[in-house]
C-alpha positions in Angstrom: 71.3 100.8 100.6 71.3 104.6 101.4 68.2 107.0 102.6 65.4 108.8 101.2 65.8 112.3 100.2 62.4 112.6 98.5 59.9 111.1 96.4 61.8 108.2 94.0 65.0 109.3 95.0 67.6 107.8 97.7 71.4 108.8 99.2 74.0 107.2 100.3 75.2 107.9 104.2 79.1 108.7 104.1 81.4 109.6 106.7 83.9 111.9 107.6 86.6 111.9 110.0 85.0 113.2 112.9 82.6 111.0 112.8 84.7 107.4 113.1 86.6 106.2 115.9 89.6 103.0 115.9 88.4 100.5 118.6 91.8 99.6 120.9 93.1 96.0 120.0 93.0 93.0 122.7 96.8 93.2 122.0 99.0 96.3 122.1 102.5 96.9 121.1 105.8 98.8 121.7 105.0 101.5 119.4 108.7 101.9 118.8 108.5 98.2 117.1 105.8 98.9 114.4 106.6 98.9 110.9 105.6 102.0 109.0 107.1 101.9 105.9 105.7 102.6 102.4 106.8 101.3 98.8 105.4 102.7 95.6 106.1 99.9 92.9 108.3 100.3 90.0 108.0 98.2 87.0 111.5 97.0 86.3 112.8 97.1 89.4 112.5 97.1 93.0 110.0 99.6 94.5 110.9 103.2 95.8 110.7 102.7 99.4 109.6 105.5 102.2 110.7 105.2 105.7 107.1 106.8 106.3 104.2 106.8 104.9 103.9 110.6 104.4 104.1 112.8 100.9 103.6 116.5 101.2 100.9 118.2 98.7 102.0 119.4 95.4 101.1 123.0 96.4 103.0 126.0 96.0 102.7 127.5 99.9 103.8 123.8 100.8 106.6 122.6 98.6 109.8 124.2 97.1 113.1 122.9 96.8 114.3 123.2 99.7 111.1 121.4 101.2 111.2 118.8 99.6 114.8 117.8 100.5 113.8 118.0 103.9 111.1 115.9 103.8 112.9 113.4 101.9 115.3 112.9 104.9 113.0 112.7 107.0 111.9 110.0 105.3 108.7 111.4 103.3 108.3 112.5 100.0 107.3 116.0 98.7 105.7 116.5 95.1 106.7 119.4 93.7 104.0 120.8 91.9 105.3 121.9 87.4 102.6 124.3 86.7 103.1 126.1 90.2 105.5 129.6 90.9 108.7 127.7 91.0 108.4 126.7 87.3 106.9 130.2 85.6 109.6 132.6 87.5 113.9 132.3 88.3 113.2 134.1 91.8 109.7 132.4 92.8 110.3 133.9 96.7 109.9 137.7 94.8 106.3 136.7 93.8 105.5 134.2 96.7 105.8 138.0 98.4 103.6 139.6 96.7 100.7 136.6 97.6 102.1 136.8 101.2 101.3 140.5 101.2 97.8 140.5 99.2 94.6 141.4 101.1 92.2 139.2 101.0 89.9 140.7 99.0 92.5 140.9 96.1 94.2 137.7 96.6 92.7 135.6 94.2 92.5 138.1 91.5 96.5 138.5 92.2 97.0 134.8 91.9 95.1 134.3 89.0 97.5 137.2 87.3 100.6 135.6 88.8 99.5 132.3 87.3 99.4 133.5 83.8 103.2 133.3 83.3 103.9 131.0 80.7 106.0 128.0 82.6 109.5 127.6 81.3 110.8 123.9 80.1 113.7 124.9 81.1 113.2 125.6 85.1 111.1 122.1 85.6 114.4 120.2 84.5 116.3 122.7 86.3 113.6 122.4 89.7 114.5 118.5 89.5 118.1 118.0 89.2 118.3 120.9 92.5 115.9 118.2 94.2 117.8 115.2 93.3 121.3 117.5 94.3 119.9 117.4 97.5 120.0 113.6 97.5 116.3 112.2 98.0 113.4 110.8 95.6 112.1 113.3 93.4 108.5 113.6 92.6 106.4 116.0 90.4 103.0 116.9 89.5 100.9 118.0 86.5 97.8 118.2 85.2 96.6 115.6 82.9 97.0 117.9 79.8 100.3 118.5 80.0 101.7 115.3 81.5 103.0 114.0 77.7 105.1 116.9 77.8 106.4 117.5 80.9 106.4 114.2 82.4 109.1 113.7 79.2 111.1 116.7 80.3 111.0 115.4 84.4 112.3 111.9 83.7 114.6 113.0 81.5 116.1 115.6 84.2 116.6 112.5 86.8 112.4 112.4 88.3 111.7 108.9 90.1 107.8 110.0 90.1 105.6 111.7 88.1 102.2 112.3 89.4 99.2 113.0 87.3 96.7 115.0 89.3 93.3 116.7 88.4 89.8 117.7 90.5 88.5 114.8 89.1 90.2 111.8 87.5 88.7 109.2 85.1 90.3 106.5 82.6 87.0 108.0 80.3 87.4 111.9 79.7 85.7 113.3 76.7 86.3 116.5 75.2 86.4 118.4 71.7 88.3 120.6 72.4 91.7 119.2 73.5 93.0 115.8 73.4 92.7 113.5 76.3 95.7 111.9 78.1 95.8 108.1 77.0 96.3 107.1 80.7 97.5 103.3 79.4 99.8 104.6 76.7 101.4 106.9 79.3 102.1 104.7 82.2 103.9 101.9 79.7 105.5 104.9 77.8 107.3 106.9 81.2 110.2 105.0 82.6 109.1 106.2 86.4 106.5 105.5 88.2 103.0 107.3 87.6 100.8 108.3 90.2 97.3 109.2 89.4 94.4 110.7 91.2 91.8 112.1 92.4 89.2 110.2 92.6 87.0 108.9 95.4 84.8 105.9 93.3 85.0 102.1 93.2 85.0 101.7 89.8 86.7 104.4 88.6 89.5 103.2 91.0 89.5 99.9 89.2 89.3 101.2 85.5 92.7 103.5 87.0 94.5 101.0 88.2 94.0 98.9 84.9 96.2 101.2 82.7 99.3 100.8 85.5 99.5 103.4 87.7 101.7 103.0 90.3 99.4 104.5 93.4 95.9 106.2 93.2 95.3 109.9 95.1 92.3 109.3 97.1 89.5 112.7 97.9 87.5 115.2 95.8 87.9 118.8 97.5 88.8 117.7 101.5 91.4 120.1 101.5 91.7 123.4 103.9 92.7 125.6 101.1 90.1 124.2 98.3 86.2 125.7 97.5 85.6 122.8 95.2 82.7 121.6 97.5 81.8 125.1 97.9 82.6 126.2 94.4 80.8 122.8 92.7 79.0 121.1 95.3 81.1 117.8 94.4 82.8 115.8 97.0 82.9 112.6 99.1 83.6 112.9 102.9 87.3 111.1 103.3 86.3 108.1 105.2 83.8 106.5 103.2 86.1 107.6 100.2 89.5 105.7 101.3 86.9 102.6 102.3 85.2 102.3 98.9 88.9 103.1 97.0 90.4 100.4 99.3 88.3 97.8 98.7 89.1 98.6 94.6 92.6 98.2 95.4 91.8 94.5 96.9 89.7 93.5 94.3 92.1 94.7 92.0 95.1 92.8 93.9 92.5 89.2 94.0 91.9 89.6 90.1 95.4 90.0 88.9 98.3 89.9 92.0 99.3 93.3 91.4 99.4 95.5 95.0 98.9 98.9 93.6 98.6 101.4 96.8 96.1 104.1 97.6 97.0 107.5 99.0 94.3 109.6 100.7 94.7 113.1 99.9 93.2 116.5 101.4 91.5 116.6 105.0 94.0 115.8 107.1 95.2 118.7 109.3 95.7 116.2 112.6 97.8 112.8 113.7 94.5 111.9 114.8 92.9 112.6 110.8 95.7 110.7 109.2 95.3 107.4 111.8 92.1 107.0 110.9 92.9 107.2 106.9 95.5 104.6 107.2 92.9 102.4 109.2 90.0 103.4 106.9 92.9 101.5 104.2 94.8 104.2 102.9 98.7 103.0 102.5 99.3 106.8 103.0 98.6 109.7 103.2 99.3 113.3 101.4 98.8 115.9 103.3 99.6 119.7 103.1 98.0 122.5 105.3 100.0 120.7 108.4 103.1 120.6 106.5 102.5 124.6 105.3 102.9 125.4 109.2 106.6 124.4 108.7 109.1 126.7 109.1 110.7 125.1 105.9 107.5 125.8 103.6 107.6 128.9 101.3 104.4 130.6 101.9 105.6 130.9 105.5 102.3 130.4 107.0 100.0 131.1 103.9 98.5 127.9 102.0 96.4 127.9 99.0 94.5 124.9 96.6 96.3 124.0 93.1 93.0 125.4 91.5 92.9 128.7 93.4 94.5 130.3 90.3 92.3 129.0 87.4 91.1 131.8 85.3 87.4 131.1 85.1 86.2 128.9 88.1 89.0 129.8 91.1 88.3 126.5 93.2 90.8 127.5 96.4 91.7 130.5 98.5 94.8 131.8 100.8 94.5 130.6 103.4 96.7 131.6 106.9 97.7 128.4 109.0 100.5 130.0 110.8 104.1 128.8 111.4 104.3 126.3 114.5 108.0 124.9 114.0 110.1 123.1 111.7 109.1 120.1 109.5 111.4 117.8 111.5 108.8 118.7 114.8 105.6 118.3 113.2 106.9 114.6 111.4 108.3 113.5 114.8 108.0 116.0 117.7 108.2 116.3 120.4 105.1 118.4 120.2 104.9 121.6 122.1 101.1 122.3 120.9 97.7 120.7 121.9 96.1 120.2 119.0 97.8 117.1 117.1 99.3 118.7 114.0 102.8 117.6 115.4 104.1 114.3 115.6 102.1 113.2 113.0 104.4 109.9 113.2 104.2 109.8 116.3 100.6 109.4 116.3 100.5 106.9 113.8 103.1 104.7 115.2 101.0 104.9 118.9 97.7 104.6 117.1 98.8 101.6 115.9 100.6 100.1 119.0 97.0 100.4 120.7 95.4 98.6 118.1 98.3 96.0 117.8 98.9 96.5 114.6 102.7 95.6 113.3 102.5 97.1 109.5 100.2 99.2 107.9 98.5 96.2 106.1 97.4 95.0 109.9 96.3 98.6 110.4 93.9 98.6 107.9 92.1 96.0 109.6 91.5 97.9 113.1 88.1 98.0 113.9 86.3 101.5 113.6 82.9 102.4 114.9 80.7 105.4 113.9 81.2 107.7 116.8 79.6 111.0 116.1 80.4 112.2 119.8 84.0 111.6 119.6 85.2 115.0 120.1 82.9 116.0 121.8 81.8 113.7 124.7 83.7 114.6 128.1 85.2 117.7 126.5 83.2 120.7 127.3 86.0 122.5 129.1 88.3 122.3 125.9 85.0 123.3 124.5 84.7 126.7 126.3 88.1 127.2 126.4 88.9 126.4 122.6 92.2 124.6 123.7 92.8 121.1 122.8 90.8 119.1 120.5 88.2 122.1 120.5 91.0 123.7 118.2 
């Protein structure tokens, strides 16, 4: 399997989203009568269930407070991100300013300053009860480093999620010089839910799910704010990625009857993109430079990567997506742009209509072709014209 690069050494060919396509079904359906819905399992009791099959990014130009309260009733779930500008400062819009406002030559230097606020215990429990006030699941992020101590501080404050998120996530991290998160011990020690990601593997999928994890986050650097590909040259195109993670998730499901879901992550920015991810096997999708173009997001327009403030090795930048409408509009329309990045459930639920696909689990069985010309074929005057899918 794979192609030669050179002498005594081969590559693997992987896939992206533009170059797939889902095959139409011999049997369509009311799109109005397909079952979206998403669960992430709890381990004492019935699972947290989503109307859709949508979280919003753990980034701080996506998700605030008052984001994620709207995405909860929409049906979604936002992951508010503990190490982020609504956790170092009382009046995160003051600094969330000063980023707005930043050339871009100075940005990441800015960021990087901004960053190195200490966070304050107090505002993560405080950030949680205002999301749970607002009556929808609550979900929040850290690194694997500080999970211990603030996913203890989260659940405590009334968290149903915790997620565990780093560039790169493994089961086996060594260092010296700091002390590596028992990923086992800490699943069986929180009382919520863990997610855990990213990773992109087969195996490393497998070893994840083994210590309990509620869900996996699926893509290494896909995002429209993150350099990592750039920055490190790491990185597995989505497709191939949510294939390989999917079939862990079924071998992992035949060996020992536990369903534990996978969420691609990162490179999404179009219903189209997030059809094909759900097809490719994801059970859903996180997504966040499409949900930064909501009037409701707090970088009004301006995204950037969860590792654009790291001290050493900045792995993101600002980046300016623009504000297209409220987040109501781009979950469910009607769209009143050309490009797909509204009605993203729209999309899904008509995607899978065409397919004949009832649930999500059918979805994942759609049949996709490699298709290189997709957006391109038949489109030259979108082309010229940069309208459309030329966007």
């Amino acid at each position: 399997m794979g192609m030669w690069i050179g002498k005594n050494r081969k590559a693997r060919v992987t896939y992206g989203f533009d170059e797939i396509a889902l095959v139409p079904g011999s049997v369509t359906i009311n799109p109005n009568e397909v079952d979206i819905s998403f669960e992430i399992p709890r381990r004492d009791q019935g699972p947290l269930k989503l109307a859709i099959p949508v979280l919003a990014s753990a980034m701080d130009g996506v998700v605030d407070v008052r984001f994620a309260i709207e995405m909860g009733k929409l049906g979604g779930l936002a992951v508010l991100n503990l190490e982020g500008i609504q956790t170092r400062y009382e009046n995160p819009s003051e600094v969330l300013h000063k980023i707005l406002e930043a050339d871009k030559d100075g940005v990441t230097a800015l960021i990087q300053k901004i960053y190195q606020e200490p966070i304050k215990k107090d505002l993560i429990a405080r950030r949680v009860r205002e999301i749970k006030a607002g009556g929808v699941i609550a979900a929040v992020s850290s690194i694997p480093q500080k999970a211990e101590d603030y996913g203890r501080i989260a659940a405590d404050a009334g968290a149903d999620v915790f997620v565990v998120q780093s560039t790169v996530s493994t089961v086996r991290h060594i260092s010296t010089e700091y002390k590596s998160l028992d990923l086992e011990k800490f699943c069986s020690s929180m009382p919520i839910p863990v997610i855990v990601g990213n990773t992109v593997g087969f195996d490393v999928t497998v070893e994840i799910m083994r210590c309990g994890v509620a869900a996996v986050l699926v893509g290494v650097g896909p995002g429209a704010a993150c350099t990592s590909r750039g920055v490190l040259g790491l990185g597995v195109p989505q497709v191939t990625a949510t294939v390989d993670c999917a079939a862990a998730r079924d071998y992992y499901f035949k060996q020992t009857g536990r369903y534990v879901p996978i969420i691609t992550d990162g490179g999404m920015s179009k219903g189209g993109d997030v059809c094909k991810a759900l097809a490719c096997g994801a059970d859903a999708v996180m997504v966040g430079s499409a949900f930064a173009k909501a009037i409701e997001a707090p970088g009004l327009g301006n995204h950037w990567g969860m590792a654009t403030p790291h001290a050493n090795l900045p792995r993101g930048t600002r980046i300016r997506v623009g504000t297209t409408g409220p987040l109501r509009q781009i979950l469910f329309g009607p769209a009143d742009i050309d490009d797909g990045s509204q009605n993203l459930v729209g999309a899904i639920t008509t995607c899978m209509g065409n397919v004949g696909a009832m649930n999500l689990r059918q979805f994942q069985e759609t049949e996709i072709i490699i298709a290189p010309s997709i957006k391109t074929e038949g489109k030259l005057f979108q082309t010229v014209q940069n309208v459309g899918m030329a966007r």
